[in-house]
MIZA-51238 format. One record per residue (C-alpha): residue in three letters; residue number from 0; x, y, z. Coordinates in pm, whole numbers, padded with zeros to 5 digits. Each point is the difference from the previous one (the first is absolute). Layout:
MIZA-51238
residuo ala	num NUM	xx X	yy Y	zz Z
...
This chain:
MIZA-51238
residuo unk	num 0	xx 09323	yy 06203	zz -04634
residuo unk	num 1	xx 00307	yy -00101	zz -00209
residuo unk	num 2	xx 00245	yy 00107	zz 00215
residuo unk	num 3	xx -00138	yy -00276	zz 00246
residuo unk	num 4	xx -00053	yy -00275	zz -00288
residuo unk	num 5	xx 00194	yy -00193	zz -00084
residuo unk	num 6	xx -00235	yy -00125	zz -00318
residuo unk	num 7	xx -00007	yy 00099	zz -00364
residuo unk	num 8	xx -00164	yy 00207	zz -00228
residuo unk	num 9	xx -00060	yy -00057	zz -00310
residuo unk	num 10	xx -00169	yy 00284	zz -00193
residuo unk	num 11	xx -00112	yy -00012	zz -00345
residuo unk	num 12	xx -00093	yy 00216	zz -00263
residuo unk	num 13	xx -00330	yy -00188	zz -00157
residuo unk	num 14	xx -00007	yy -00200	zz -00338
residuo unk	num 15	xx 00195	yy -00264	zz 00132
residuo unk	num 16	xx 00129	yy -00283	zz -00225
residuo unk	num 17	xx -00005	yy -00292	zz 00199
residuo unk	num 18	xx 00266	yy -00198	zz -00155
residuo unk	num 19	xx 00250	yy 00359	zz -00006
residuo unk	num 20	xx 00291	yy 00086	zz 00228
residuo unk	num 21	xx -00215	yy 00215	zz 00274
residuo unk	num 22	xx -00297	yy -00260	zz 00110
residuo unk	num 23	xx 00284	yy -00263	zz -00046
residuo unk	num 24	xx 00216	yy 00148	zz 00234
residuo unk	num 25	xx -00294	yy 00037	zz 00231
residuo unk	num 26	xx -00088	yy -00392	zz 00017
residuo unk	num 27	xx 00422	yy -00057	zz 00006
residuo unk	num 28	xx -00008	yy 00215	zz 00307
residuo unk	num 29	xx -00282	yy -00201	zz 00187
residuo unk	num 30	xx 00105	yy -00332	zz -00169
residuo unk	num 31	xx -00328	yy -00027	zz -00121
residuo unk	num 32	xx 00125	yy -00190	zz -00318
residuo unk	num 33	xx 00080	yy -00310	zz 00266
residuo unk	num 34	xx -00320	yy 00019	zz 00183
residuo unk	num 35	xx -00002	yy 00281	zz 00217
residuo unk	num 36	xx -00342	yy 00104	zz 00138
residuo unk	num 37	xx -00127	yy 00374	zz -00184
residuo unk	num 38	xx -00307	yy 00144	zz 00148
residuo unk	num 39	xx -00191	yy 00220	zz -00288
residuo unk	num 40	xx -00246	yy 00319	zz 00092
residuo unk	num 41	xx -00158	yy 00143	zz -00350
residuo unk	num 42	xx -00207	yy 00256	zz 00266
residuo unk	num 43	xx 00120	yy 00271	zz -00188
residuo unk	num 44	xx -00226	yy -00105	zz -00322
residuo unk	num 45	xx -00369	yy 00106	zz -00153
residuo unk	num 46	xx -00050	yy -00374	zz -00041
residuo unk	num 47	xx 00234	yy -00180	zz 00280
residuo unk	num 48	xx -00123	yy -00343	zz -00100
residuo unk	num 49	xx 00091	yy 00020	zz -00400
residuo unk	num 50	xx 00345	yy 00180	zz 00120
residuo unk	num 51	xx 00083	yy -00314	zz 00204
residuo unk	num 52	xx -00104	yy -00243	zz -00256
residuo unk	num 53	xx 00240	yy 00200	zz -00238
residuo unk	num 54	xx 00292	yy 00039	zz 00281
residuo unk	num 55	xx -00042	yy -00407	zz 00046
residuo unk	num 56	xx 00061	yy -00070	zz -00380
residuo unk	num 57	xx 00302	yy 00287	zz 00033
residuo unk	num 58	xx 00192	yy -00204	zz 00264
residuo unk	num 59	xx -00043	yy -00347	zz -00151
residuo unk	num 60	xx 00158	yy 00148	zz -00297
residuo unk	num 61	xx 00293	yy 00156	zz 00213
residuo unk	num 62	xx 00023	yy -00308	zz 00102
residuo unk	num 63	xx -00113	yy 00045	zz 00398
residuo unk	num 64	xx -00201	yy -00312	zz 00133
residuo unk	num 65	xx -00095	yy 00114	zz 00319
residuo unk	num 66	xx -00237	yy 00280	zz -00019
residuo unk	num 67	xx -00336	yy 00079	zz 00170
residuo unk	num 68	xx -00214	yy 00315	zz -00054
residuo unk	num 69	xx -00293	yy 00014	zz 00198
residuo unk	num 70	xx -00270	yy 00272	zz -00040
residuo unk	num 71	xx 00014	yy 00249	zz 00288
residuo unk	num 72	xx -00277	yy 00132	zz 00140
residuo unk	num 73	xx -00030	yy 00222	zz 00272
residuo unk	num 74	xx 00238	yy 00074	zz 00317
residuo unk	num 75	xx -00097	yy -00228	zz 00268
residuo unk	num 76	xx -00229	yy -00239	zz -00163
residuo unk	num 77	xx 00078	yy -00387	zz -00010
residuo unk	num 78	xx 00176	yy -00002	zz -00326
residuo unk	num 79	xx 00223	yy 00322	zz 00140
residuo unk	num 80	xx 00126	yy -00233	zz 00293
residuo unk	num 81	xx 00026	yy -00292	zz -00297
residuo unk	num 82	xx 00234	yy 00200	zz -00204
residuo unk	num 83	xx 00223	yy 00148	zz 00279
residuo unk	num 84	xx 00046	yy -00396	zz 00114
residuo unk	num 85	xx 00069	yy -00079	zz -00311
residuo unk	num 86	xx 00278	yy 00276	zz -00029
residuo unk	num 87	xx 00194	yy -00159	zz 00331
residuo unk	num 88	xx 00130	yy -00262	zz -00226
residuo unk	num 89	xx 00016	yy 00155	zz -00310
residuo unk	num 90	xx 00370	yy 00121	zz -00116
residuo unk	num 91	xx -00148	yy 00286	zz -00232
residuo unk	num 92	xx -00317	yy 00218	zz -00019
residuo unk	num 93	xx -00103	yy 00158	zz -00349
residuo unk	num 94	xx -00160	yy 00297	zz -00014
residuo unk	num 95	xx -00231	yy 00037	zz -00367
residuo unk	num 96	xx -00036	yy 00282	zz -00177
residuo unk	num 97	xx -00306	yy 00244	zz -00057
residuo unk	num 98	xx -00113	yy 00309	zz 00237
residuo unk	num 99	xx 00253	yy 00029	zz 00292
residuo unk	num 100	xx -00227	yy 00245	zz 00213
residuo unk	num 101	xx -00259	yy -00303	zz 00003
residuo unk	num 102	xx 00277	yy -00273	zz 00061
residuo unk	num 103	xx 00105	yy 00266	zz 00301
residuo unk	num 104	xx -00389	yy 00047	zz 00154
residuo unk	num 105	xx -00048	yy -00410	zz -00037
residuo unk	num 106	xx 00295	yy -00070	zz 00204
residuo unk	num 107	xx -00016	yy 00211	zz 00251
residuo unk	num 108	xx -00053	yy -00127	zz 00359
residuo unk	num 109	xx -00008	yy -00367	zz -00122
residuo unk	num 110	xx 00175	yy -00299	zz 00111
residuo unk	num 111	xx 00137	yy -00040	zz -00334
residuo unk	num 112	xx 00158	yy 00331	zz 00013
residuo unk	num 113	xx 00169	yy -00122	zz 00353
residuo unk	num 114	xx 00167	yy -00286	zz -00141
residuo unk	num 115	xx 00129	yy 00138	zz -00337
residuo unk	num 116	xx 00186	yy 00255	zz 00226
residuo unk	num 117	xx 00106	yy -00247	zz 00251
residuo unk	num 118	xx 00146	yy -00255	zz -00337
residuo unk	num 119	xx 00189	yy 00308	zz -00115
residuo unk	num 120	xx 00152	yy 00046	zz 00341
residuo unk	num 121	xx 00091	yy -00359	zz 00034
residuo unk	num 122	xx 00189	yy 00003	zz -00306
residuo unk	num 123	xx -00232	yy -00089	zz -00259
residuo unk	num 124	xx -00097	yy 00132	zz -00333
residuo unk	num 125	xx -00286	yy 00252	zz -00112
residuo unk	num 126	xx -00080	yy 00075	zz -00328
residuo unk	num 127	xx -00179	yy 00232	zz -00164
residuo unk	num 128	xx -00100	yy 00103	zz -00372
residuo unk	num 129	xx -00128	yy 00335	zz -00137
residuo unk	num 130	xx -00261	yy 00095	zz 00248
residuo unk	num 131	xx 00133	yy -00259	zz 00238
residuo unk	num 132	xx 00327	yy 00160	zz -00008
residuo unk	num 133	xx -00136	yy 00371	zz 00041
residuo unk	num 134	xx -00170	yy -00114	zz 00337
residuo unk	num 135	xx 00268	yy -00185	zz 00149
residuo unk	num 136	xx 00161	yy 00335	zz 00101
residuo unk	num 137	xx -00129	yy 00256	zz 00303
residuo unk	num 138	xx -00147	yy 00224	zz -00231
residuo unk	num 139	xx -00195	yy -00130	zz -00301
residuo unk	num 140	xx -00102	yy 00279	zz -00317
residuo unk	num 141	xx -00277	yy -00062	zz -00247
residuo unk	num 142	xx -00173	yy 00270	zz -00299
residuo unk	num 143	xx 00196	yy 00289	zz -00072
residuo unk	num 144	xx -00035	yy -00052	zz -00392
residuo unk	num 145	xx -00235	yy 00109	zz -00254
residuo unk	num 146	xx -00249	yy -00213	zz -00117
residuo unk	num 147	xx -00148	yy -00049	zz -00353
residuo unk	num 148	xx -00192	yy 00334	zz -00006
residuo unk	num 149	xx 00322	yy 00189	zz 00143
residuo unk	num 150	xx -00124	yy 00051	zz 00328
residuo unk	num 151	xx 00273	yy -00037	zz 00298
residuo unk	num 152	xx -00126	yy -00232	zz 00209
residuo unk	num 153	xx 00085	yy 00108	zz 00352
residuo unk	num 154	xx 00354	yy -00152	zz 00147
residuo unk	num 155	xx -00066	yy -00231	zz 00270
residuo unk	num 156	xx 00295	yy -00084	zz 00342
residuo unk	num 157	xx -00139	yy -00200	zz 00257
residuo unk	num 158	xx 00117	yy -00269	zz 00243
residuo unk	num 159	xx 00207	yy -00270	zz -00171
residuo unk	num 160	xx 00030	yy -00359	zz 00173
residuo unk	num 161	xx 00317	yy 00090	zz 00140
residuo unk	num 162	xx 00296	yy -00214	zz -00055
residuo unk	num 163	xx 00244	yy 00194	zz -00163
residuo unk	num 164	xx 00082	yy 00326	zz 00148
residuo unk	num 165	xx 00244	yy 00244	zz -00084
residuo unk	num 166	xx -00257	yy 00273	zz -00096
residuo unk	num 167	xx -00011	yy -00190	zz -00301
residuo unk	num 168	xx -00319	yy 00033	zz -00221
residuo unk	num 169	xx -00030	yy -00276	zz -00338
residuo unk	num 170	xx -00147	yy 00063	zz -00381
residuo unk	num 171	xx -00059	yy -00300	zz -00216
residuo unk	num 172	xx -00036	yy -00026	zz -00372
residuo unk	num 173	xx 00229	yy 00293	zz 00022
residuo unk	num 174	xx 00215	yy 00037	zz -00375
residuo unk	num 175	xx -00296	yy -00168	zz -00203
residuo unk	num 176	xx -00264	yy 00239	zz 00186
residuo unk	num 177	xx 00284	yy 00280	zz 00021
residuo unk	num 178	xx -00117	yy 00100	zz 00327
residuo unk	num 179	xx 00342	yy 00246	zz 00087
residuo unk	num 180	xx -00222	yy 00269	zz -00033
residuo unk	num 181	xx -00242	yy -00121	zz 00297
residuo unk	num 182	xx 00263	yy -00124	zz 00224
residuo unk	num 183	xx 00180	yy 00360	zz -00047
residuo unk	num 184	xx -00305	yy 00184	zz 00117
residuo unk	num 185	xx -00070	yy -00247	zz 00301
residuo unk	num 186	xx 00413	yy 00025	zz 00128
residuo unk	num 187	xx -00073	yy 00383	zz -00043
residuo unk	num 188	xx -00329	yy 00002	zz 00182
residuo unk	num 189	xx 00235	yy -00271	zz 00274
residuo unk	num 190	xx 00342	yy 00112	zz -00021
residuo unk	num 191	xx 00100	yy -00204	zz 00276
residuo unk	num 192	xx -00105	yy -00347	zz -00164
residuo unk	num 193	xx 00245	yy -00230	zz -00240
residuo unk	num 194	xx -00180	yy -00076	zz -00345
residuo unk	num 195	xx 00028	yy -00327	zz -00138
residuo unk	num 196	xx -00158	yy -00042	zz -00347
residuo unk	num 197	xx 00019	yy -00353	zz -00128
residuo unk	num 198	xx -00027	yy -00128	zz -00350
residuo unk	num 199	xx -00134	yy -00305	zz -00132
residuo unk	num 200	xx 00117	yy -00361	zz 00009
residuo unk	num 201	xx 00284	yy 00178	zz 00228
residuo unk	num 202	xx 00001	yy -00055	zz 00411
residuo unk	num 203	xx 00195	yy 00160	zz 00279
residuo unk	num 204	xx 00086	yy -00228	zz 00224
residuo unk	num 205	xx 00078	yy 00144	zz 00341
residuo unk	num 206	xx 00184	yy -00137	zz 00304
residuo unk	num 207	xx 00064	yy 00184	zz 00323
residuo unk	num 208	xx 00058	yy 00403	zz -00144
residuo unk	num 209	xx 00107	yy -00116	zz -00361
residuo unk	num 210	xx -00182	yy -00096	zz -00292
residuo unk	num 211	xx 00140	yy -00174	zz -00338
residuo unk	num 212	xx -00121	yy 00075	zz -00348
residuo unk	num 213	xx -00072	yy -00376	zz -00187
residuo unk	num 214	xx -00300	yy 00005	zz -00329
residuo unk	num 215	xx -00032	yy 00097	zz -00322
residuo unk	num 216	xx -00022	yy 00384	zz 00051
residuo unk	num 217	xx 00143	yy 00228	zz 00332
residuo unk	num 218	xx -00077	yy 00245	zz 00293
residuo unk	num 219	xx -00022	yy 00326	zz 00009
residuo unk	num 220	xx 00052	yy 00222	zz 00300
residuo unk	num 221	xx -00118	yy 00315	zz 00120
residuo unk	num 222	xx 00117	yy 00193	zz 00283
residuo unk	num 223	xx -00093	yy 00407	zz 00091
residuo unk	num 224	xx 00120	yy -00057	zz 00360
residuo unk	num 225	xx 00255	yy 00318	zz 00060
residuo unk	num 226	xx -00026	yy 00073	zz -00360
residuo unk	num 227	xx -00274	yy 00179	zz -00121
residuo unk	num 228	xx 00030	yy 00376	zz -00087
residuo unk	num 229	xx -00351	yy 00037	zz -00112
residuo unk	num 230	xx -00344	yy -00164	zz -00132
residuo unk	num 231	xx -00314	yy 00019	zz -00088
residuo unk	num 232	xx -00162	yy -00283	zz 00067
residuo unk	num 233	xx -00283	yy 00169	zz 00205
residuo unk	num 234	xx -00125	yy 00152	zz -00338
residuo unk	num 235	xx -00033	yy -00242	zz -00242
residuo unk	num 236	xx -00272	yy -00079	zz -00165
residuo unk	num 237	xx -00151	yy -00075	zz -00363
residuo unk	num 238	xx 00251	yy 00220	zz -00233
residuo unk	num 239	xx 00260	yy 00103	zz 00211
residuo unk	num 240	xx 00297	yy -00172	zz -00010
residuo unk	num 241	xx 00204	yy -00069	zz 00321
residuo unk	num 242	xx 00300	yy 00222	zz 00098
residuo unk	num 243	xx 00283	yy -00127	zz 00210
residuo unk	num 244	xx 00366	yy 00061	zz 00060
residuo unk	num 245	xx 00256	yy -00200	zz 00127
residuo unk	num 246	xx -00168	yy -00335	zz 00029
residuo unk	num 247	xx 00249	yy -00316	zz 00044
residuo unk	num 248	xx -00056	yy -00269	zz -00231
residuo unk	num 249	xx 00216	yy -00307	zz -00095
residuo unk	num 250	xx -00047	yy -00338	zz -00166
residuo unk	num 251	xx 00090	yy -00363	zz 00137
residuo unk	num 252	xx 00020	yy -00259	zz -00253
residuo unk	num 253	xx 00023	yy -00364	zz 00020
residuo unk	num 254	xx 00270	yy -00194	zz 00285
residuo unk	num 255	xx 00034	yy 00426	zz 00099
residuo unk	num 256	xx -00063	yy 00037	zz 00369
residuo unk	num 257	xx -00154	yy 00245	zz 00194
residuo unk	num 258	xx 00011	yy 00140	zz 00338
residuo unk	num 259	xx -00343	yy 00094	zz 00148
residuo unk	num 260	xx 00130	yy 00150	zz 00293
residuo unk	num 261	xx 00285	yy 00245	zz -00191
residuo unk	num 262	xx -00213	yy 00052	zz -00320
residuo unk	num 263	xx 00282	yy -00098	zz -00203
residuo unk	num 264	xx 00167	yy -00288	zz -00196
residuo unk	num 265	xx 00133	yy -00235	zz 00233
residuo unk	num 266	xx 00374	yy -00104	zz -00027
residuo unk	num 267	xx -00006	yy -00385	zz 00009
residuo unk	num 268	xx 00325	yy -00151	zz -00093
């Protein structure tokens, strides 16, 4: 879809300050400091209702005064068609964090769905945080970490909501939950896909094929199209340590640029 759109994403890494540089630059973007109409979705959450109450204080102390988070439902239902009416005259949708794979099943075939995509291709704004930002691409990925007892919990890629393309696939929390290891086994399981691991308080901010680096922290990208000699990703499992050659990896830190579309720094003078 974002070769169509003419929108912007905004994709963020989770623990967001609200009164730092990334959600500031978010609500600059959308003007959403002077009034500008944000619609909220905290779908993505155990407890939807508390997450909106929270996201509601968040925004009055980033200083946003036009904000509205209703609690979704299901696809279809009256509040579905509420929300995607709603979104016609919003400037901005925000996407809360929590489990992306739900935030992904909730959304699909609803109205509200319909009209995020059609405010992205109209030029608006859509935002997303930790597991909003993971979903926002066409393929989503969940698990694929141990838990407490050391158990790997089986890696999850599914359908993602599908606004940014590129082959692109999104981690969140990424330094602070050093999560290299499981984005290098699921770009050598999917060579062909772009992986973008985000850290905290730190959003890329994409328009059209290139995305900018703005936040506390930066982005980290991993590419094994044309470049991997060998893996074995197929075989890991509790005690056995991944083995890989010839992985691309490279860093973008804040005002940096990247291209989506090249897989490399973009040149913006």
């Amino acid at each position: 879809m974002s070769n169509g759109a003419t929108g912007t994403l905004v994709l963020m890494g989770g623990a967001v300050e609200p009164r730092n540089e990334a959600f500031q630059q978010f609500l600059r973007l959308v003007d959403a400091h002077a009034g500008a109409p944000i619609v909220g979705l905290t779908t993505a959450s155990a407890e939807p209702a508390d997450a909106a109450g929270a996201w509601l204080g968040d925004f009055r102390r980033a200083g946003a005064t036009n904000v509205h988070i209703p609690i979704f439902g299901k696809a279809c239902d009256v509040r579905d068609r509420e929300i995607a009416s709603s979104i016609r005259d919003a400037a901005a949708v925000f996407l809360g964090g929590g489990d992306q794979v739900k935030l992904v099943a909730a959304l699909g075939g609803s109205c509200t769905l319909s009209e995020i995509k059609a405010l992205y291709r109209r030029g608006g704004a859509i935002c997303g945080t930790s597991a909003g930002a993971a979903a926002l691409t066409e393929l989503t990925m969940a698990g694929g970490e141990f838990d407490e007892e050391g158990n790997l919990v089986e890696q999850y890629i599914g359908p993602g909501l599908g606004l940014l393309g590129f082959q692109t696939i999104v981690d969140t929390h990424f330094q602070q939950r050093r999560r290299l290891q499981r984005l290098f086994v699921v770009i050598a399981q999917n060579r062909e896909l772009l992986g973008l691991g985000i850290d905290e308080d730190t959003a890329l901010i994409v328009r059209g094929r290139v995305g900018e680096v703005v936040g506390a922290g930066g982005v980290t990208f991993v590419d094994g199209r044309d470049t991997v000699h060998f893996d074995n990703a197929d075989d890991i499992e509790k005690g056995r340590q991944l083995t890989l050659s010839h992985l691309r990896v490279g860093i973008v830190g804040t005002k940096y640029h990247l291209d989506l579309e090249k897989r490399e720094l973009a040149n913006l003078d």
